[in-house]
Structure formats: C-alpha cells, structure tokens
C-alpha positions as CSV (number, residue, x, y, z in Angstrom):
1,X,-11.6,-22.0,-7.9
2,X,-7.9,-23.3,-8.5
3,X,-6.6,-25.9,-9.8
4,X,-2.7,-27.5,-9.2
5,X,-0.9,-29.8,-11.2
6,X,2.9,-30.2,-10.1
7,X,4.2,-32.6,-12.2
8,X,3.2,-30.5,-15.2
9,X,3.4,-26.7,-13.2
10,X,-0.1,-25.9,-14.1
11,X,-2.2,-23.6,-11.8
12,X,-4.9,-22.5,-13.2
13,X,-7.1,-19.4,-11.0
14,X,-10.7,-18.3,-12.0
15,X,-12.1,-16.1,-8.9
16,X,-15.8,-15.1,-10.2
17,X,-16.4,-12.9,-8.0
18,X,-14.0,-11.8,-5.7
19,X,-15.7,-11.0,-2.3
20,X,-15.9,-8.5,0.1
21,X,-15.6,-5.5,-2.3
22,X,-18.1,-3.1,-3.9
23,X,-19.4,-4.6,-7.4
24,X,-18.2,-7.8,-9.6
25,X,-14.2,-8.4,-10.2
26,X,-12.9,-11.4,-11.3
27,X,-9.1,-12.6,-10.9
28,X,-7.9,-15.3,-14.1
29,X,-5.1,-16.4,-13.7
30,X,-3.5,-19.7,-15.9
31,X,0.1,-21.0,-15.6
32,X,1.6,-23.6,-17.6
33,X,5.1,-25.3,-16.9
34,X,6.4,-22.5,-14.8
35,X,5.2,-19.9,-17.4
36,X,2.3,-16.9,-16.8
37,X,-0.1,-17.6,-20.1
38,X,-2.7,-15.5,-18.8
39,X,-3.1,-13.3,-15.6
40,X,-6.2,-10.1,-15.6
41,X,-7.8,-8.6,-13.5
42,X,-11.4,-8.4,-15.0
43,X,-14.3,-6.7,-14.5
44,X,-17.6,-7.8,-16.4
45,X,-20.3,-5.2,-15.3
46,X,-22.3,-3.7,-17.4
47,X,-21.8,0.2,-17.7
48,X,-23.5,2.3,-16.3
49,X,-24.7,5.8,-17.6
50,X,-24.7,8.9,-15.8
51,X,-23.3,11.0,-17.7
52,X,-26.1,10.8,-20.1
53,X,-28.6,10.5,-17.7
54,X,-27.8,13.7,-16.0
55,X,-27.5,15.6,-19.8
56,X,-30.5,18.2,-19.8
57,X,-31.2,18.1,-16.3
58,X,-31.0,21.5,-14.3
59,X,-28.1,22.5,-11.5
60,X,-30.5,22.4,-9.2
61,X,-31.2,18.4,-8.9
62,X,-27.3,17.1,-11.0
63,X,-25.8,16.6,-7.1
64,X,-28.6,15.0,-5.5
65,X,-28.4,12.3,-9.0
66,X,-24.9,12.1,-9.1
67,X,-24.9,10.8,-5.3
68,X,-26.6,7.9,-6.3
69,X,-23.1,6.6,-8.2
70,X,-22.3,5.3,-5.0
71,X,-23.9,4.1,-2.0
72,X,-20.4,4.4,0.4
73,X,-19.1,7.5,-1.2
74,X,-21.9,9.6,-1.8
75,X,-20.9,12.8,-0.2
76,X,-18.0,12.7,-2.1
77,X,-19.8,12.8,-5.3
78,X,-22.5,15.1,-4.3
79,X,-19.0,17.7,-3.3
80,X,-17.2,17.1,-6.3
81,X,-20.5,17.5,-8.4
82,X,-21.3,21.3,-5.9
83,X,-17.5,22.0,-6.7
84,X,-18.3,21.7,-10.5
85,X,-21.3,23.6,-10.7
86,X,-19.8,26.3,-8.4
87,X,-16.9,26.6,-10.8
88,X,-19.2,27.2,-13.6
89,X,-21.3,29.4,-12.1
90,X,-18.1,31.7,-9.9
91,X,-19.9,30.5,-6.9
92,X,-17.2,31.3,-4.4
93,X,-18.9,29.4,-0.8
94,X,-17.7,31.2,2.4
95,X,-15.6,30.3,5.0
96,X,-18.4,28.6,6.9
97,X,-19.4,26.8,4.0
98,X,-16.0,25.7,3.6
99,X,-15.3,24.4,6.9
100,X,-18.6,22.5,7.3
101,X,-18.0,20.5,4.0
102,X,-14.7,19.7,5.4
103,X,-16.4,18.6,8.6
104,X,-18.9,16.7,6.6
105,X,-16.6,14.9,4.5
106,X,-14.2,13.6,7.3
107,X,-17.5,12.0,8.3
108,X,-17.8,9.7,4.9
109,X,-13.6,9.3,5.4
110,X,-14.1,7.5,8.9
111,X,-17.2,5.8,8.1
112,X,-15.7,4.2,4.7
113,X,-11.9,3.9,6.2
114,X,-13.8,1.7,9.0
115,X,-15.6,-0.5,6.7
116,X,-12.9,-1.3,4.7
117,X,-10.3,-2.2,7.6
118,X,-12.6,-3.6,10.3
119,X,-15.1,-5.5,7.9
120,X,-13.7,-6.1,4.7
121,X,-9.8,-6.5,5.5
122,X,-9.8,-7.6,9.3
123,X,-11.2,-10.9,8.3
124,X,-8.4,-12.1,5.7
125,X,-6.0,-11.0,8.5
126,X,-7.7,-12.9,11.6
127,X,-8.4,-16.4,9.3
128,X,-12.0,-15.9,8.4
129,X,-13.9,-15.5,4.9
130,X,-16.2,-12.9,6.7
131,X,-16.7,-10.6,9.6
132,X,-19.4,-12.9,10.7
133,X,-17.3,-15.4,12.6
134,X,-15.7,-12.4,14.2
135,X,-18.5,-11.8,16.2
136,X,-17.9,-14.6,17.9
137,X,-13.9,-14.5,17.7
138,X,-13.4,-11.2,17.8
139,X,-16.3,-9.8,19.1
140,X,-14.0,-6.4,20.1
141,X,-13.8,-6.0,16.2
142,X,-17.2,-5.8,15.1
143,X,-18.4,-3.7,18.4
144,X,-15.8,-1.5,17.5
145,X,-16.8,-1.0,13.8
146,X,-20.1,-0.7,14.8
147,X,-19.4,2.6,17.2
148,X,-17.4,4.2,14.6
149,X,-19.8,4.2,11.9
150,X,-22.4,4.9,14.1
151,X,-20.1,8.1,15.1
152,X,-19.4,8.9,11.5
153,X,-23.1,9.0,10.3
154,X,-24.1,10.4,13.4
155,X,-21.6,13.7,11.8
156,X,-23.2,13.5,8.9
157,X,-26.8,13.5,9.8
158,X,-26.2,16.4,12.0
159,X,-24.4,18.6,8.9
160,X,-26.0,16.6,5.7
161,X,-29.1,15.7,6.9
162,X,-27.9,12.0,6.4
163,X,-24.7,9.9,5.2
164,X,-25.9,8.3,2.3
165,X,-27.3,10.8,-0.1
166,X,-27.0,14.0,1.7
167,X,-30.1,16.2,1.8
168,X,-29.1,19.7,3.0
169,X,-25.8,19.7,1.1
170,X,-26.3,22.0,-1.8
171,X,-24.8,24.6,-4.5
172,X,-23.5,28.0,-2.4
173,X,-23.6,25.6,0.8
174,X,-26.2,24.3,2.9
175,X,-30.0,24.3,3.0
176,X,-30.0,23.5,7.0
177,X,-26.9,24.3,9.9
178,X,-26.1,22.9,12.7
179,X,-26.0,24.9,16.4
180,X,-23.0,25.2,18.5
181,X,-25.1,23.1,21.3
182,X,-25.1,20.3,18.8
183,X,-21.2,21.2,17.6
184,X,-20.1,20.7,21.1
185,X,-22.0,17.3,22.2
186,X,-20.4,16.1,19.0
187,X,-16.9,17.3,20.1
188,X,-17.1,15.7,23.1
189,X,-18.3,12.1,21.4
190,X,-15.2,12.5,18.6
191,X,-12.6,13.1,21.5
192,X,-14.3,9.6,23.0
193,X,-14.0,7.5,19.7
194,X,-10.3,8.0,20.2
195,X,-10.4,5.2,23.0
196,X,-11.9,2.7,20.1
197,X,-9.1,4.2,17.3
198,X,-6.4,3.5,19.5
199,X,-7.8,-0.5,20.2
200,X,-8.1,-0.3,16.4
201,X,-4.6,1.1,15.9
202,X,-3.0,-1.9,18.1
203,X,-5.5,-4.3,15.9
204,X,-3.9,-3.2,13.1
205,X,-0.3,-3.7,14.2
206,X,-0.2,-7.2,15.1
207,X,-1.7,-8.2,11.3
208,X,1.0,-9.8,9.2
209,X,0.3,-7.7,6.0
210,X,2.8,-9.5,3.0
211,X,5.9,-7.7,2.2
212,X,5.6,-7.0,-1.5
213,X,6.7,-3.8,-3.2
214,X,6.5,-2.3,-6.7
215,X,6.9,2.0,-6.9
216,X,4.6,3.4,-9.3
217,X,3.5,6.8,-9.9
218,X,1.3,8.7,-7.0
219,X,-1.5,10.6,-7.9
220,X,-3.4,12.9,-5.2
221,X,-5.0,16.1,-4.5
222,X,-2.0,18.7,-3.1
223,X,-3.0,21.7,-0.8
224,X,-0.2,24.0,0.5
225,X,-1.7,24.6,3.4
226,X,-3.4,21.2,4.3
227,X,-3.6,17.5,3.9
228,X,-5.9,17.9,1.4
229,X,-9.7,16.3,0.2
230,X,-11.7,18.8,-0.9
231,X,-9.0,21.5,-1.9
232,X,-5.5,21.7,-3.7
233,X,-4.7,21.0,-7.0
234,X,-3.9,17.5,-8.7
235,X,-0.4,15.8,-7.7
236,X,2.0,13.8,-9.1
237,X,4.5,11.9,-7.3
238,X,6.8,11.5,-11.2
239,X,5.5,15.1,-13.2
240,X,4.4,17.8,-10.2
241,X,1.6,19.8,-9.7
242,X,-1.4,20.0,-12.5
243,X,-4.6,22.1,-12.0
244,X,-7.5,20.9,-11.3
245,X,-9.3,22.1,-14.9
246,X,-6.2,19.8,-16.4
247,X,-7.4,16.8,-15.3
248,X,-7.9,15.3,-18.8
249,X,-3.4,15.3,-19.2
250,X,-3.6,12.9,-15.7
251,X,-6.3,10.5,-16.5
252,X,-6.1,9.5,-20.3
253,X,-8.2,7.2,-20.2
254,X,-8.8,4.5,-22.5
255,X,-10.6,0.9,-22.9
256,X,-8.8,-2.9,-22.6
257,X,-10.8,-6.2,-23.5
258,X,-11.3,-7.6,-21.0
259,X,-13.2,-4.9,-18.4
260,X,-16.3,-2.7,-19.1
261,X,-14.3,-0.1,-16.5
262,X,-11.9,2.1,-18.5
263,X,-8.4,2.3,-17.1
264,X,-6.2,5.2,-16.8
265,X,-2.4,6.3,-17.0
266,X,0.0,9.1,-16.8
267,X,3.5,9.1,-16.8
268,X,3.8,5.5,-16.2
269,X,1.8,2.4,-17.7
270,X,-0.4,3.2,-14.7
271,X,-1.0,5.4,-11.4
272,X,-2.3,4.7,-8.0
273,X,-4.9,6.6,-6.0
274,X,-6.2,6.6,-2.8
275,X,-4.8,6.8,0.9
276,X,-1.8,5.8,0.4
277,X,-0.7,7.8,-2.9
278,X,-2.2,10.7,0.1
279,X,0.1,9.8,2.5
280,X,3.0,9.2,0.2
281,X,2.4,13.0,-1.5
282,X,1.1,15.1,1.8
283,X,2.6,12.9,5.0
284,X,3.8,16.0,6.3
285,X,0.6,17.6,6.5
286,X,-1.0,15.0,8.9
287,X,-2.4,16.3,12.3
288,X,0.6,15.1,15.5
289,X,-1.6,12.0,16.7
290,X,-2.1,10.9,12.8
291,X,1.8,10.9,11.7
292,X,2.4,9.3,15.5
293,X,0.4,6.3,14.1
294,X,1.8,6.3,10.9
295,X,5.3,5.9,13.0
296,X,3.4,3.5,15.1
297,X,2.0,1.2,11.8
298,X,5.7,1.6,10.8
299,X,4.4,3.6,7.8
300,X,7.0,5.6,6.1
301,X,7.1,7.8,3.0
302,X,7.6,6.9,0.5
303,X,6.0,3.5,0.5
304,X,5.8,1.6,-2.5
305,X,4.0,-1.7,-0.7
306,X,0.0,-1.6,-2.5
307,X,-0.5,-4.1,0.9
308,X,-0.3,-1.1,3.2
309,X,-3.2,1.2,1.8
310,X,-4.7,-0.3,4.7
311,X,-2.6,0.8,7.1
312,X,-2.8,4.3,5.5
313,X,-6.5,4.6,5.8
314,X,-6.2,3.6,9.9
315,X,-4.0,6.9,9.7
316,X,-6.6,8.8,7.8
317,X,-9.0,7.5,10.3
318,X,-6.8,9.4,13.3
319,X,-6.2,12.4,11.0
320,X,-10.2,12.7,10.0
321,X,-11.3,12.6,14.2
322,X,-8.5,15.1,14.8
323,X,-9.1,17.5,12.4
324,X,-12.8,17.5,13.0
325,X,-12.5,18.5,16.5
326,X,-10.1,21.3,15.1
327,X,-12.9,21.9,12.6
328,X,-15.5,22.1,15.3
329,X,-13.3,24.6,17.6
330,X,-13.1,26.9,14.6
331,X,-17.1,26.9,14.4
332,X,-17.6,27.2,18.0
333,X,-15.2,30.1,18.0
334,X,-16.2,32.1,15.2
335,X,-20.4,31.5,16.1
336,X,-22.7,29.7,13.1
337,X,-24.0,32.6,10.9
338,X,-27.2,32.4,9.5
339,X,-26.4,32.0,6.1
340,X,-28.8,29.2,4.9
341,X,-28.9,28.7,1.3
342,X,-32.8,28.7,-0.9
343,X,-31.5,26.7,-3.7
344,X,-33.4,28.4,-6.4
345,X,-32.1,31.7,-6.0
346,X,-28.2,30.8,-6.8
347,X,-27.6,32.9,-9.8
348,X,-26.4,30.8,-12.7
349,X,-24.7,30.9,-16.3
350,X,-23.5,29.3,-18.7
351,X,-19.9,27.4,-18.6
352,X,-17.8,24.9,-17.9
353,X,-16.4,23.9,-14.1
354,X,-14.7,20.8,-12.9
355,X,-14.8,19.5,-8.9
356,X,-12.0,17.4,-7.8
357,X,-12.0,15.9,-4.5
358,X,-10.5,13.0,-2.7
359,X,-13.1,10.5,-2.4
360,X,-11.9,8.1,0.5
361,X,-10.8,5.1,-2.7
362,X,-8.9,8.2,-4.5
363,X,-9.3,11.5,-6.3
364,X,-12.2,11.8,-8.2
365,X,-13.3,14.5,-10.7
366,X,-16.9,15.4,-11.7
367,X,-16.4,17.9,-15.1
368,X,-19.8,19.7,-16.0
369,X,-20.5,21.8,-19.5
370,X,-24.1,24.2,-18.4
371,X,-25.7,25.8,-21.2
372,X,-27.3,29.5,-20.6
373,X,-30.3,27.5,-18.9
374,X,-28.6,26.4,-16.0
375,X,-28.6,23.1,-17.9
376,X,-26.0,20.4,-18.5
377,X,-24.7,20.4,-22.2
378,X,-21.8,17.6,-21.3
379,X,-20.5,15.8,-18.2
380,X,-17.9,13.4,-17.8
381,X,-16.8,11.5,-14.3
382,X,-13.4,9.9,-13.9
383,X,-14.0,7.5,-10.9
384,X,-11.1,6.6,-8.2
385,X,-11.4,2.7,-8.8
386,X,-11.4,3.2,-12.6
387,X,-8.3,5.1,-12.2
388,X,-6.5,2.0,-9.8
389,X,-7.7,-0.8,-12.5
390,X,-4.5,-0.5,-14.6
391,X,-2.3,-0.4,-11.4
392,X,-4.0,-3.3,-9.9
393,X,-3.6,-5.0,-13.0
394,X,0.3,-4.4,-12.3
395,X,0.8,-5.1,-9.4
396,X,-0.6,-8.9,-9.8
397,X,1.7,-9.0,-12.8
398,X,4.8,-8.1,-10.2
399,X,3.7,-10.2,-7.4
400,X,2.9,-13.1,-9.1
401,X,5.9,-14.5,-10.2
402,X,7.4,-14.3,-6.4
403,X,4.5,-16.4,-5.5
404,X,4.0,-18.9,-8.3
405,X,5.8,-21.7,-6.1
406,X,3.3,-21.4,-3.1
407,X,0.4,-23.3,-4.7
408,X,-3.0,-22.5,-6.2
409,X,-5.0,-21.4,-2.7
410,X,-2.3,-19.5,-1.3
411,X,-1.7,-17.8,-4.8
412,X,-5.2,-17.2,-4.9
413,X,-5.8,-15.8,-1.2
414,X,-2.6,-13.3,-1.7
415,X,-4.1,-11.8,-5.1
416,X,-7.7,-11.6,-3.4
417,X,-6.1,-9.7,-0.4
418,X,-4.0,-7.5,-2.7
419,X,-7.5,-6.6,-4.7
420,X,-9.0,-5.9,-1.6
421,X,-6.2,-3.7,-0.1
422,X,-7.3,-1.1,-3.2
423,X,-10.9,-0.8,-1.3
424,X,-12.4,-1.0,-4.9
425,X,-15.7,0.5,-5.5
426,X,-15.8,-1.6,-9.1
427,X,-19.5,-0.8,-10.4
428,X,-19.0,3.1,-10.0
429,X,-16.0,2.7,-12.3
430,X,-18.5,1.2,-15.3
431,X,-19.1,4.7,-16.4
C-alpha cells in the first residue's frame, strides 16, 4: 500500500508482506515534507528454535534435523552441519567424498540460482507480479526454469538420494554412490543444459536492472585453489582472511526492534553475503565460460550495485554446470571406490567443530559443542539472510532519497525489487 500527497510531500509505504521471497518481510516506509521519518525493513516472524531443539540429540540424526531449516537450501545445511560434526570428531572425508559433495552441492546452487532469477526476479523485469502470466508471455521462461531444476534435482537424487533433505548424505560421506554409467548419462545431460543457460544468459541481458550503487564490506568463503562453497576460509573484502573457527569476530551479532531476525556487522555498520560478495572476492577463480558471462552481463569486480546479485547468480549458474562436468571427469577418471559409509560406526568424541559453507543466499556457519556421548552440549547457526538484514536495511536508506521524487508505486516497486535482488530466505534467519 502507498499513499501520495504532493502538496504536503507525504508518501507514506507499508508493504505487509513483500512477495515472491522465502518467509514474511515487510518494507515501512513514511516521508513527510521532503523528509525520511521512518524507513525499516522489518521482519515479524516468530523465531524459530533449532538450536535448542537439536541440544541432546546424538550426531547421528543433528544433519538430517538441521536440513529441515530450509526447504531451498537444505543440502547446504545438512554440509555445513557434516562439516561441524567432522571437525569435532577429526573426521577427515576422502577425496571421493570431497568431490561428490562438491558435485552435490552445485546441484542445490543451480536449482536455487534458477528459482530466484527465472521465477522470482524475471517477473519484476518482464512487467508482471508473478511468473504465472509468463507462461503465457513468456512461455520460453518458465519451460526453461522448469528443465533446469528438473536437471539440478535430477543431480541430486542421483548423489543425495533427493534435493530437499538429502538421505544418503552423512558424517565420513555417503551411505549410497553413484556408478560411472550413471556419472556419464549425467555428463552428457549437463553439457545439454548449456543450450537453455545460454537462452537464459541473453534473458538476462536485455533486463533494465536500476543503476544504484553503495560499496560495503564483502564477506565470503576464500579457497586458494578454488572458487570456493564448501572449502576456504572466511573473507573480507575491508579486514582479510579469518578462519573458519573465528567466525564469532565476523558475525557479531546482535538484536534491533523492529525484526525477530538478528542482524550482523563487521568492520562496517553492516556486510553483504551471497553471490555477488563471491564474485566480488573470488572472480578470478571462475571456470572460462563463467567469467565470459560475467563479461557478457557487463559484470565487473568490484561491483558495489546490490541490483546485480542477480546477474552474479546467472554466472554462478555457468560456473556450477561447468565445474560439475569437471567434477564428473575427475570421478570417471579415477573409478568410484567402494567406500560406503554405516553411519554408526563413525568413531566419535567429545568437542567442538564449526562447518562453514556458502549456501547459495551467502556463507553460513553451523558451530556444534558434543559432549563424550556423541551428543550436542551447544549449537549456534548464523544464517546467510540474517547476516544481509543490516545491509538491506542500508541500502534502502542510500537509495531512497534518489528516488523520493518518483512517487509512492514506483518508490515502492524499486525497494521491493532491491529486497528481492538479496534472494532472502527470511524465516531461516528467526533463529
């Protein structure tokens, strides 16, 4: 709702809810003669509690609970939980290991990345409130979102069992593997997709994103040797590189009025995460045909434009097929060893191990205390979207003021589009 009054400057913005993201945000906004009196970005869930609900339970079922944070991003939080544990325990997984879960996780990357651009953004940028009209408009669009998360959980059946709540996924690595027979047909369907990326790619191009920038501090998971997600250490674009145990110095978390999410800072009054604090830290890392589209998008490091995290999940999108038909080569060449995991034999101990991995919203970290029991004493999860709040928060205070002239719907269509840039996951950041 918004309401205009020009002869006194009054615009007045209440958005309850904000659509096409994950969970309940609300934009208030309230100017009076040509002045901001109040401008938040809200969020009124109620919190939820999985931290305490996992306290007592045993190693053996914390990942397969933990998943359950988040319908889109569950492999991510069933990793970063198995990275946890395995740091507790010095569980060191093997190079299989290793390079399926990098397999399997490019498979939540393009499935997510897809949603968000063709579904939830596309429409804003083709004149609709939803992707339903599209199938009419646009029909290309939706056919084409349609393959590619077909594709994606297609991946992550074959490695996970399935993409929302993986089964075989476990502590030490996997309770099930794939054969090279079924490596290969999936190869050969990943090298296909790329006629649908590139359609998607020239989609992307012609969209009219706005041209609104504001630098802020980059926050991302940094690997030496790759463009990192389930590896590396934490990143800063303003203070360098931080281990992963140290996450607690990045996050400082803490709790504002008016949102039942917690937001976060660092160096700055806030930090971004999420594809395009990637791009902006590890660009260089990319596979050839990903920084080609990045060229392409007219992406550039360092960008400071919150509009474009779009564009630099498209990228990601390129990156994820490429690098899992590098992924699958690697398998193919070096055979699939028989090294299936019997979950209650993993030999465990008491400590203390934190996971970090880059969930496809931005780095999230799953920290786990285990008593001598193979219990948890004390967990603690620092979400992507709780960690964006405070920057989203900024952002709208930077952008509005060059938009206060353009009238109540426009200003109100420009901060929805700007919410939904972020790809918000809002009720997994009520922790």
């Amino acid at each position: 709702m918004s309401i205009i009054n020009k002869e006194v400057r009054r615009v007045e913005i209440d958005v309850h809810h904000i659509t096409r993201v994950e969970g309940h945000g609300n934009i208030s906004l309230k100017i009076n003669d040509g002045k901001i009196e109040q401008l938040l970005w809200e969020v009124p869930e109620s919190p939820r509690f999985f931290e305490a609900m996992i306290r007592g339970v045993s190693w053996q079922h914390v990942s397969h609970i933990v998943s359950r944070i988040c319908g889109i991003c569950s492999i991510s939080h069933s990793m970063a939980s198995i990275l946890a544990t395995e740091a507790a325990f010095g569980i060191q997984p093997s190079k299989q290991t290793q390079l399926l879960r990098k397999l399997l996780y490019n498979a939540e990357l393009l499935e997510s990345h897809v949603l968000h651009s063709m579904v939830l953004v596309a429409p804003d940028m083709l004149g609709t409130d939803s992707i339903f009209p599209l199938a009419e408009t646009h029909t290309d669009v939706v056919l084409i979102a349609l393959r590619l998360k077909k594709l994606a959980y297609n991946l992550a059946e074959l490695l996970a069992g399935r993409k929302t709540h993986p089964i075989s996924l476990v502590v030490g690595g996997f309770t099930k593997l794939p054969d090279t027979g079924e490596l290969e047909k999936m190869r050969v369907k990943l090298e296909h997709a790329f006629v649908d990326i590139n359609t998607v790619v020239e989609i992307v191009r012609s969209w009219k994103l706005p041209n609104f920038n504001r630098e802020t501090e980059y926050v991302a998971l940094k690997d030496p040797v790759e463009y990192a997600f389930i590896s590396g250490q934490i990143a800063s674009s303003d203070t360098g590189v931080t281990h992963v145990e140290n996450y607690l110095e990045i996050t400082n978390e803490y709790c504002v009025p008016h949102s039942t999410a917690k937001h976060t800072r660092n160096h700055r009054d806030s930090y971004m995460v999420g594809a395009l604090s990637r791009f902006n830290l590890n660009h260089k890392q990319l596979h050839p045909r990903a920084r080609k589209t990045a060229e392409e998008l007219g992406l550039v490091a360092p960008c400071y434009n919150p509009f474009m995290i779009t564009v630099a999940q498209v990228v990601e999108i390129v990156h994820a097929l490429e690098d899992s038909m590098d992924i699958i080569d690697q398998l193919l060449k070096r055979g699939i060893e028989p090294e299936v995991v019997e979950e209650g034999k993993i030999p465990f101990r008491a400590g203390r191990g934190v996971g970090a991995v880059e969930a496809p919203r931005g780095i999230l970290f799953h920290d786990y205390t285990y008593d001598a029991d193979g219990k948890i004493k004390k967990a603690n999860c620092v979400i992507p979207t709780n960690q964006n709040h405070a920057n989203i928060q900024k952002d709208m205070e930077a952008l509005v003021p060059l938009i206060m002239d353009r009238g109540g719907d426009v200003i109100r269509h420009i901060l929805e589009i700007l919410v939904r840039a972020y790809d918000p996951c809002i009720s997994c950041s009520t922790h």
